[in-house]
C-alpha positions in Angstrom: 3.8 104.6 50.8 5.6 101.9 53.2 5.6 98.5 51.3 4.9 94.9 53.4 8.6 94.2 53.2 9.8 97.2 55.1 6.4 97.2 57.1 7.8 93.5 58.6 11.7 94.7 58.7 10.9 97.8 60.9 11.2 97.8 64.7 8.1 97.4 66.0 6.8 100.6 67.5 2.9 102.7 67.3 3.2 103.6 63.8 4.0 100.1 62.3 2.2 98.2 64.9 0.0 96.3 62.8 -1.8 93.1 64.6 -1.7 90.8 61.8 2.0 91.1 61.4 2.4 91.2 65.1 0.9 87.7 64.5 3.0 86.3 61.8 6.4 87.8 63.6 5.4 85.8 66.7 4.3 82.6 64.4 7.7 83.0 62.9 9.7 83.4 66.1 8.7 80.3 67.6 8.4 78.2 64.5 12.1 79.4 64.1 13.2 78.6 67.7 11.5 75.2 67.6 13.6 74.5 64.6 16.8 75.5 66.1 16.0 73.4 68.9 15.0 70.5 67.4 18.1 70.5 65.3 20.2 70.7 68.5 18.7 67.6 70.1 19.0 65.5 66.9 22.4 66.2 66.2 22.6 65.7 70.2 20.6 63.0 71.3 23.2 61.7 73.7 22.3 64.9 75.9 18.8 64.0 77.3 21.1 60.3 78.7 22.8 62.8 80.9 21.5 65.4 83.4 25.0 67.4 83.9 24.8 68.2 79.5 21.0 68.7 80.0 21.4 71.1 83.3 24.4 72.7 81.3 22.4 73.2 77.9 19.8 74.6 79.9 21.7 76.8 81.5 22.9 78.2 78.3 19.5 78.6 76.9 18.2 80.7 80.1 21.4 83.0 79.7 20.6 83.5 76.2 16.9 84.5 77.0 18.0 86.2 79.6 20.0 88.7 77.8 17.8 88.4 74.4 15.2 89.6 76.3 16.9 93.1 77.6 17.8 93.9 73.8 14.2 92.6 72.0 12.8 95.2 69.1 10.4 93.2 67.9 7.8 90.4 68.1 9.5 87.7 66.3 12.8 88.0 68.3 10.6 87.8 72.0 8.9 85.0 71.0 11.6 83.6 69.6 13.7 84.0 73.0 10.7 83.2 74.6 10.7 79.5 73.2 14.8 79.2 74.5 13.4 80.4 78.1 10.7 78.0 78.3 13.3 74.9 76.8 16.3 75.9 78.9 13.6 75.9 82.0 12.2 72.4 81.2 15.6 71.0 80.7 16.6 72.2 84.2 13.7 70.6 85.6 14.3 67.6 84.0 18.5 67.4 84.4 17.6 68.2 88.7 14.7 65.2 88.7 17.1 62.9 87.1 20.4 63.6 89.1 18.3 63.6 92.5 16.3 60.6 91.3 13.1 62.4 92.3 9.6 60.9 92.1 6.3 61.9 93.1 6.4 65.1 95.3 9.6 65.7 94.7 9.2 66.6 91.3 6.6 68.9 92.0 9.0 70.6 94.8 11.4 71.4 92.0 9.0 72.5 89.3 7.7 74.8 91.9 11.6 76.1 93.1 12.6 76.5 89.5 9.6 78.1 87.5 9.2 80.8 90.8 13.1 82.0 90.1 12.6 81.9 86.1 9.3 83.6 87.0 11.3 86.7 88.4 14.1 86.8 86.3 13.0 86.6 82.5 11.3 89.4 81.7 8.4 88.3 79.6 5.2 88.5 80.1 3.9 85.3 78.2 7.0 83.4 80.0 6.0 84.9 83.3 2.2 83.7 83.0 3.4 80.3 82.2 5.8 80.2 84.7 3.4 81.3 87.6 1.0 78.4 86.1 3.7 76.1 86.4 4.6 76.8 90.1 1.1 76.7 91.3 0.9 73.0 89.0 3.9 71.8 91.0 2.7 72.7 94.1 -0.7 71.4 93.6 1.0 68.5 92.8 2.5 67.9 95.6 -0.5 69.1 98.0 -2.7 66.1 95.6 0.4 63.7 96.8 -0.6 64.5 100.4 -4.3 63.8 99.9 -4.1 68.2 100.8 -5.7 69.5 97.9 -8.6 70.6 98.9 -7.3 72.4 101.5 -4.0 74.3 99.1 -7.4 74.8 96.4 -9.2 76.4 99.1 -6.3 78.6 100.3 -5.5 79.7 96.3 -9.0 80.9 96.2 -9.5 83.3 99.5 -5.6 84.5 98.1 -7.2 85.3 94.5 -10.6 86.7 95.9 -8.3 88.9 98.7 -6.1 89.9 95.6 -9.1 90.9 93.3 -11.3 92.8 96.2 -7.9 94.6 97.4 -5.3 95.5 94.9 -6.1 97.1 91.9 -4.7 94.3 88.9 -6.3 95.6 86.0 -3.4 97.8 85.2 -2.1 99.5 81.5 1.4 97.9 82.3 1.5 94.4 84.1 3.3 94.4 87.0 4.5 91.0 89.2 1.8 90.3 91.2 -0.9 91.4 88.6 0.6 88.5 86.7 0.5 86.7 89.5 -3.4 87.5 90.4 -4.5 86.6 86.4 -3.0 83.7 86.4 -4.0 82.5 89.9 -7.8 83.6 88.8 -7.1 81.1 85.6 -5.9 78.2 87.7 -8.7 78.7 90.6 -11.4 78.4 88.0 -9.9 76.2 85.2 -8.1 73.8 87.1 -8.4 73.2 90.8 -12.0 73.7 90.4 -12.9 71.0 87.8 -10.2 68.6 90.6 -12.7 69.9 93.5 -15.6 68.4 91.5 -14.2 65.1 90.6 -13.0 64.5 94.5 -17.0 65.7 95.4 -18.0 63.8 93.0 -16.5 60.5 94.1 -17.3 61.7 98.0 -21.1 61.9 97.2 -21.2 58.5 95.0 -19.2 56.6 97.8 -20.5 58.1 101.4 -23.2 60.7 101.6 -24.2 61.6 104.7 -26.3 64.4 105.6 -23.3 66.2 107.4 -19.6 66.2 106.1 -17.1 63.8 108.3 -14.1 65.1 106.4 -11.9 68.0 107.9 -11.5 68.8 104.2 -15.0 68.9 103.5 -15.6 71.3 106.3 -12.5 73.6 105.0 -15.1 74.3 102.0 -17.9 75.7 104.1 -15.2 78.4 106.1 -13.6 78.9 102.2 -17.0 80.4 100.4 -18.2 82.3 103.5 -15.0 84.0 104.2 -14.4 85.0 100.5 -18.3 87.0 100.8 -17.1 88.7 104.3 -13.5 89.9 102.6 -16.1 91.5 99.7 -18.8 92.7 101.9 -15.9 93.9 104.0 -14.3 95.6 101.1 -17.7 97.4 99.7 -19.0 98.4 103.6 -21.9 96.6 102.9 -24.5 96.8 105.9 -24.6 94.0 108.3 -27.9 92.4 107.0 -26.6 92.2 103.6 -23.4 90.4 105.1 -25.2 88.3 107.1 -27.5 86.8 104.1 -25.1 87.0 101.5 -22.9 84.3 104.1 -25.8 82.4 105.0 -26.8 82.3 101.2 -23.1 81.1 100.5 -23.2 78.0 103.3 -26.3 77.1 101.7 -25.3 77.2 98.0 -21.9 75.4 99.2 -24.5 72.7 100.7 -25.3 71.2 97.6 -22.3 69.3 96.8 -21.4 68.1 94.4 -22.2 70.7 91.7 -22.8 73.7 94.2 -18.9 73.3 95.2 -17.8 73.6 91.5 -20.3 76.7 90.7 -20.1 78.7 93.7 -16.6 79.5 92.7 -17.6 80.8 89.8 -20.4 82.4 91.2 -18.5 84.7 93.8 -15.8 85.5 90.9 -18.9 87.1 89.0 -20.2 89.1 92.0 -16.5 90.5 92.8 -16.3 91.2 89.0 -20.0 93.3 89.0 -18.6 95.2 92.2 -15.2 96.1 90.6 -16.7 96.6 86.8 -14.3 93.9 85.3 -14.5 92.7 82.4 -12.1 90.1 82.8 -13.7 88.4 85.3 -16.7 88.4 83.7 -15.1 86.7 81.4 -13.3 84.4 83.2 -16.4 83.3 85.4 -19.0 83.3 83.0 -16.4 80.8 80.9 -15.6 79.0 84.1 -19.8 78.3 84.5 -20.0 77.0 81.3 -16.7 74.8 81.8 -18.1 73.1 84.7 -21.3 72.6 83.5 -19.8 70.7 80.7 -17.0 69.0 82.9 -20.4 67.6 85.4 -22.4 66.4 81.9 -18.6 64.5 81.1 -17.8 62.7 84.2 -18.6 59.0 83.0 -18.9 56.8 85.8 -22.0 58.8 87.4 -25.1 57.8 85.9 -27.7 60.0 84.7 -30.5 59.5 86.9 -27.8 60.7 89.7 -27.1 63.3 88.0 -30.4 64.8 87.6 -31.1 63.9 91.5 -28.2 65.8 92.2 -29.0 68.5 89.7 -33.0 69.2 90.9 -31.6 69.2 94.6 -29.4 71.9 93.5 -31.9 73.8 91.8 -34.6 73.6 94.1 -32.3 74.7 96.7 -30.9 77.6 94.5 -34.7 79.3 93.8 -35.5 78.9 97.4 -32.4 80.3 98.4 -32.9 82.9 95.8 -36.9 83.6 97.5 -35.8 84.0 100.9 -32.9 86.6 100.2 -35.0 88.6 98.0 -37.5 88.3 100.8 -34.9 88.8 103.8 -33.6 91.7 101.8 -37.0 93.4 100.9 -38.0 93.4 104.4 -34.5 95.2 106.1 -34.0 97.4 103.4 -30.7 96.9 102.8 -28.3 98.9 101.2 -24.4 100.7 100.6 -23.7 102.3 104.0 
C-alpha cells in the first residue's frame, strides 16, 4: 500500500492523481515561488528604482518559466513556474512604462503588446487565461481613454458569440483560441458588461430622450440583433423565427439601462441551450445574477428610479414575451 509521502513525491500521472494533493502541490508551488520572490526584492530593493535591472530581472524570470515549463512533472513545480511567468511579465510591463515614461493609453498599449507574446509563448494554461484577460484589460483600457468603449465592448461580444456559434471550444485538450473564446466569454459578461451599465446608467440619469443621440448608443441596437442573425444563421432557423427573435432583441435592447446589461446575458444562455453547454450556462446564468446585484449597488441612483426603470423593463419583457409566443403560435415556426 503506497504511503502519503511517496503518494506526494511521485510524478503526477492517472494512478497517483489525487485532487486534494493536486491542491496542496499547487498551494505549495506558489507559496514557495512567492517566497523566493519576495526574498529577491528585499535583498534587492534598489531594482524596482531602475527599469533596465527590472526589464533584465524579468527577462530572467520569463526564461526560467519558459524552460521550466517544457520539463514540468508535477503540479507544484507548474505552479511554481507559473508564479516566475506571471512576475517576470509584470516586471517587464512595468521596466517599458517607466523607461518610456508612459501614461494613460500608453500603458494599456504595452500591457496589451506584452501579455499577447507571453500569451503564445509560455505554455500554461492558467498563465495563458490570465494573459488573454490581461490583453483584452489593456486594450479596453485604452478604448475607455478614447471615450471608445462601448463600441471595442460591442465588437468583443459579436467576436465571442461568432466564436461560440462557429467553432467548436468545448474541447478535452485546450487549444489557443479555445483559451481565447473562455476567456473572452468571462470578460464580455464579467467585466465590460457591468462598465456598459454604469455608462447607461449615468446616460439615462443625465439625458433621456425617447431616441438615442449617441453614435455609441446606436452601435448597441446593430450589436444584439446581429449576434441573434449569426445564431439563427448558424441553426437554419426559418425566416419568421429570425425575424422575431431580432425584433424581440431591438425591443429588449430598448430598455436601457438594465435591458443593455441583461440582454448579454440573455443571448449567452440561448447560444448555450442551442449548443448543450454547460459552461455557458454557467457563465450566463452567473452573469444574471452579477448584474442584478451590480444595478441594486450602484449608489447614486435612487430607488424610486430604480423601480421606474425596473417596471418599464418588466412590463416591456412580458409583452414582448405575449406577442412572440403569439407571432410564433400563429406562423408555426420551426427548424427547417
Amino acid at each position: 500500500m503506497k504511503t502519503l509521502t511517496s503518494i506526494i513525491l511521485e510524478k503526477d500521472s492517472k494512478e497517483t492523481n489525487y485532487w486534494f494533493i493536486n491542491i496542496f502541490h499547487a498551494i505549495g508551488g506558489v507559496l514557495t515561488a512567492i517566497f523566493i520572490i519576495l526574498l529577491i526584492g528585499t535583498s534587492f530593493s534598489s531594482i524596482f528604482n531602475n527599469y533596465l535591472a527590472m526589464l533584465i530581472l524579468g527577462a530572467i524570470f520569463l526564461f526560467f518559466s519558459f524552460i521550466g515549463m517544457a520539463k514540468i512533472d508535477t503540479k507544484f513545480a507548474e505552479y511554481f513556474v507559473l508564479i516566475f511567468a506571471l512576475v517576470g511579465g509584470g516586471l517587464i510591463v512595468a521596466g517599458l512604462v517607466q523607461m518610456l515614461s508612459l501614461k494613460s493609453c500608453g500603458i494599456g498599449i504595452v500591457i496589451a503588446l506584452v501579455y499577447i507574446v507571453l500569451y503564445v509563448l509560455i505554455n500554461s494554461i492558467v498563465h495563458r487565461f490570465i494573459s488573454f484577460f490581461l490583453v483584452l484589460l489593456g486594450s479596453y483600457y485604452l478604448f475607455v481613454h478614447f471615450n471608445l468603449e462601448s463600441l471595442y465592448s460591442s465588437f468583443l461580444f459579436i467576436l465571442t458569440t461568432w466564436l461560440w456559434v462557429y467553432k467548436n471550444v468545448e474541447k478535452k485538450h485546450l487549444s489557443l483560441a479555445s483559451i481565447a473564446s473562455y476567456t473572452l466569454i468571462f470578460f464580455v459578461l464579467f467585466i465590460t458588461n457591468t462598465h456598459d451599465l454604469l455608462i447607461q446608467q449615468i446616460h439615462y440619469m443625465s439625458t433621456y430622450n425617447l431616441f438615442p443621440q449617441s453614435f455609441l448608443m446606436f452601435i448597441y441596437y446593430i450589436v444584439g440583433p446581429l449576434a441573434i442573425y449569426i445564431l439563427c444563421r448558424k441553426y437554419r432557423l426559418n425566416s419568421y423565427t429570425t425575424f422575431a427573435l431580432i425584433v424581440g432583441t431591438i425591443l429588449f435592447y430598448y430598455t436601457q439601462p438594465l435591458g443593455i446589461d441583461i440582454a448579454k446575458p440573455t443571448i449567452v444562455l440561448l447560444i448555450a441551450f442551442y449548443r448543450k453547454s454547460g459552461v455557458l450556462t454557467i457563465f450566463g446564468t452567473l452573469s444574471l445574477i452579477y448584474s442584478v446585484y451590480i444595478y441594486y449597488a450602484i449608489t447614486f441612483v435612487d430607488f424610486l428610479t430604480k423601480s421606474k426603470q425596473l417596471a418599464i423593463f418588466g412590463l416591456t419583457v412580458l409583452t414582448l414575451t405575449l406577442i412572440l409566443h403569439l407571432y410564433l403560435k400563429k406562423n408555426h415556426t420551426c427548424v427547417k
